[in-house]
C-alpha positions in Angstrom: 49.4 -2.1 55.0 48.2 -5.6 53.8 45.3 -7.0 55.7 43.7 -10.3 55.1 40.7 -8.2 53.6 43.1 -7.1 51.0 45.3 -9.6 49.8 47.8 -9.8 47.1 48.3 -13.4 45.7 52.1 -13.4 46.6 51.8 -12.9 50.3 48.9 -15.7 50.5 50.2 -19.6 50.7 48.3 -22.7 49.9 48.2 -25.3 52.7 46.2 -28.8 53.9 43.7 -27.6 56.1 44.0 -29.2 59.6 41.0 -29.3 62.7 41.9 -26.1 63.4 40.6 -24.5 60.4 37.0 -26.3 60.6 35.1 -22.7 61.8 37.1 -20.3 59.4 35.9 -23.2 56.6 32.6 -22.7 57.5 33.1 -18.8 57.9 34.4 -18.6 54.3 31.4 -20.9 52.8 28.5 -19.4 54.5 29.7 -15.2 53.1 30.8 -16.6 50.1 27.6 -18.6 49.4 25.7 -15.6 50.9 27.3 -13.1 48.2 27.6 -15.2 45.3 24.2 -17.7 45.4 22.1 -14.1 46.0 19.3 -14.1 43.9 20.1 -17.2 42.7 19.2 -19.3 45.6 16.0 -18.9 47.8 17.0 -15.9 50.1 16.1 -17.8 52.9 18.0 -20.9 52.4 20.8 -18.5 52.3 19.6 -16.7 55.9 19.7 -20.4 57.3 22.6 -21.0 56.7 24.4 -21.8 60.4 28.1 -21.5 61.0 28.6 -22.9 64.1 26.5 -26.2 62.3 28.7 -26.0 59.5 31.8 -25.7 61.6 30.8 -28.7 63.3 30.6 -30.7 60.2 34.2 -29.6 59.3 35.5 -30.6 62.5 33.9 -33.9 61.9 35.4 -34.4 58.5 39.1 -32.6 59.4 39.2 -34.8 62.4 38.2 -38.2 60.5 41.6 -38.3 57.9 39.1 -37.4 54.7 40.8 -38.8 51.8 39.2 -35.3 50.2 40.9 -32.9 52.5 40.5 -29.3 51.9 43.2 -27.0 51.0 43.6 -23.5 51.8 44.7 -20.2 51.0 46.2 -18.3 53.7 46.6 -14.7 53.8 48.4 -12.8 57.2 48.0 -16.0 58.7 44.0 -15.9 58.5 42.6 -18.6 56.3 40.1 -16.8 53.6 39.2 -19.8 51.7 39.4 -22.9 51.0 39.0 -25.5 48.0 37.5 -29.7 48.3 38.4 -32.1 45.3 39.1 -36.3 45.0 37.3 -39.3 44.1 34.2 -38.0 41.9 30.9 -38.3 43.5 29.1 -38.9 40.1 29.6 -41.6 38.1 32.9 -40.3 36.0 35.3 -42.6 34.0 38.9 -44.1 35.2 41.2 -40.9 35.5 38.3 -38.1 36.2 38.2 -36.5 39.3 35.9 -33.7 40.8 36.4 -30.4 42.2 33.6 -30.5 44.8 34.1 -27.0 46.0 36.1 -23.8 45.9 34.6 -20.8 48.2 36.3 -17.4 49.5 35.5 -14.5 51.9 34.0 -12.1 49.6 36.3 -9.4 50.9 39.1 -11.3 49.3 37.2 -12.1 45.5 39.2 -10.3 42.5 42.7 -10.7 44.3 43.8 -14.2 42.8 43.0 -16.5 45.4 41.0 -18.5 43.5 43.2 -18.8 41.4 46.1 -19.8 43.3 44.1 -22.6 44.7 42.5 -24.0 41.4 46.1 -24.3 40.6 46.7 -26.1 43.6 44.1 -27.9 43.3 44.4 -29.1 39.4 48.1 -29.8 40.8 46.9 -32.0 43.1 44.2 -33.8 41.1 47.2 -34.7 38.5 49.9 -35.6 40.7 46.7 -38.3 42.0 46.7 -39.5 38.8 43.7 -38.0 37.3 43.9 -37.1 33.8 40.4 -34.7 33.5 38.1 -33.3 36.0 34.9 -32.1 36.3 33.1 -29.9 38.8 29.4 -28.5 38.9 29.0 -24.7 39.2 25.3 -23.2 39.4 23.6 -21.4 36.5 24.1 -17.8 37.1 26.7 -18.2 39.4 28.7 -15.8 36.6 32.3 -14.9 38.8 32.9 -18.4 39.2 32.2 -19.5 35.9 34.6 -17.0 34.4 37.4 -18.2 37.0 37.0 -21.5 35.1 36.6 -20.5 31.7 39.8 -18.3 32.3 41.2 -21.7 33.7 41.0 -23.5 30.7 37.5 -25.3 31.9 34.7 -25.7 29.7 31.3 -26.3 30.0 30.6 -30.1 28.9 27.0 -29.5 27.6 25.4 -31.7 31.0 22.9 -29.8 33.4 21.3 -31.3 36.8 18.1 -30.0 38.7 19.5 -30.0 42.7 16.7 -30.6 44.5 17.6 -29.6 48.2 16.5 -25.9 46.8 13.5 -24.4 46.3 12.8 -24.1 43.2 15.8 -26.6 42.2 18.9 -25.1 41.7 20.7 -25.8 37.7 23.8 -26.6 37.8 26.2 -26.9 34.8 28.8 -29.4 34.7 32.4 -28.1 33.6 35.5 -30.1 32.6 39.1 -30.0 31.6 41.4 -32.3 30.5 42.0 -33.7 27.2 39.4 -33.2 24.1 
């Protein structure tokens, strides 16, 4: 039997997320960020981390028509994860948008989600017109990095120091789109 824990990417679907979705969002980003940032972000930053907070935040930006919208990925009619992209939030040229960011239950890594919704998502960002995109993923963050690189991303040679974390986290900018 298939249970939301143990998905196959043909029974999972790809959807907008709507306000109903705002506390399985924030369930999916605090495991995932739990899991993937350990030992890479400061343990207690990670312990912090507050769902119901979180979940209050997505209510506030599902219920406000966000131009950057959320999709996703649906499994058994649980949501498991979810992916944020649009306008970049960095200075980018004309036809470059940004894939903010792409988080799953850690139960469900290794199953194709996240690649069913970087699809979606790369869909999406061309059908908006964009013509590139670039995202930042942090140093040592190794399983997502491979999910791009496997994408057809590449790293673009630029780092940033994001100061919100103690010691600053690197981040590593990747891109795809024409050479």
């Amino acid at each position: 039997m298939e249970t939301a824990a143990n998905p196959t990417p043909h029974a999972a679907e790809v959807r907008d997320a709507i306000e109903e979705d705002a506390s399985a969002l924030a369930e999916a980003l605090v495991k995932a960020w739990r899991a993937a940032y350990a030992g890479i972000i400061e343990a207690g930053f990670l312990d912090g981390m507050n769902v119901e907070l979180i979940t209050g935040r997505w209510s506030l930006t599902l219920a406000g028509g966000t131009v950057s919208r959320p999709i996703v990925a649906v499994v058994g009619g649980e949501v498991v994860g979810f992916c944020q992209f649009g306008v970049p939030r960095d200075e980018a040229a004309t036809g470059v948008g940004e894939l903010y960011a792409l988080n799953l239950l850690p139960a469900c890594w290794g199953r194709g989600l996240g690649t069913l919704l970087l699809r979606e998502a790369s869909n999406r960002l061309c059908a908006a017109g964009y013509s590139e995109a670039y995202l930042w993923v942090a140093d040592g963050n190794q399983r997502a990095i491979d999910l791009y690189l496997r994408h057809g991303w590449h790293d673009a040679g630029r780092t940033k120091a994001e100061r919100r974390f103690t010691p600053p986290l690197l981040e590593r900018r990747f891109r795809i789109g024409p050479d």
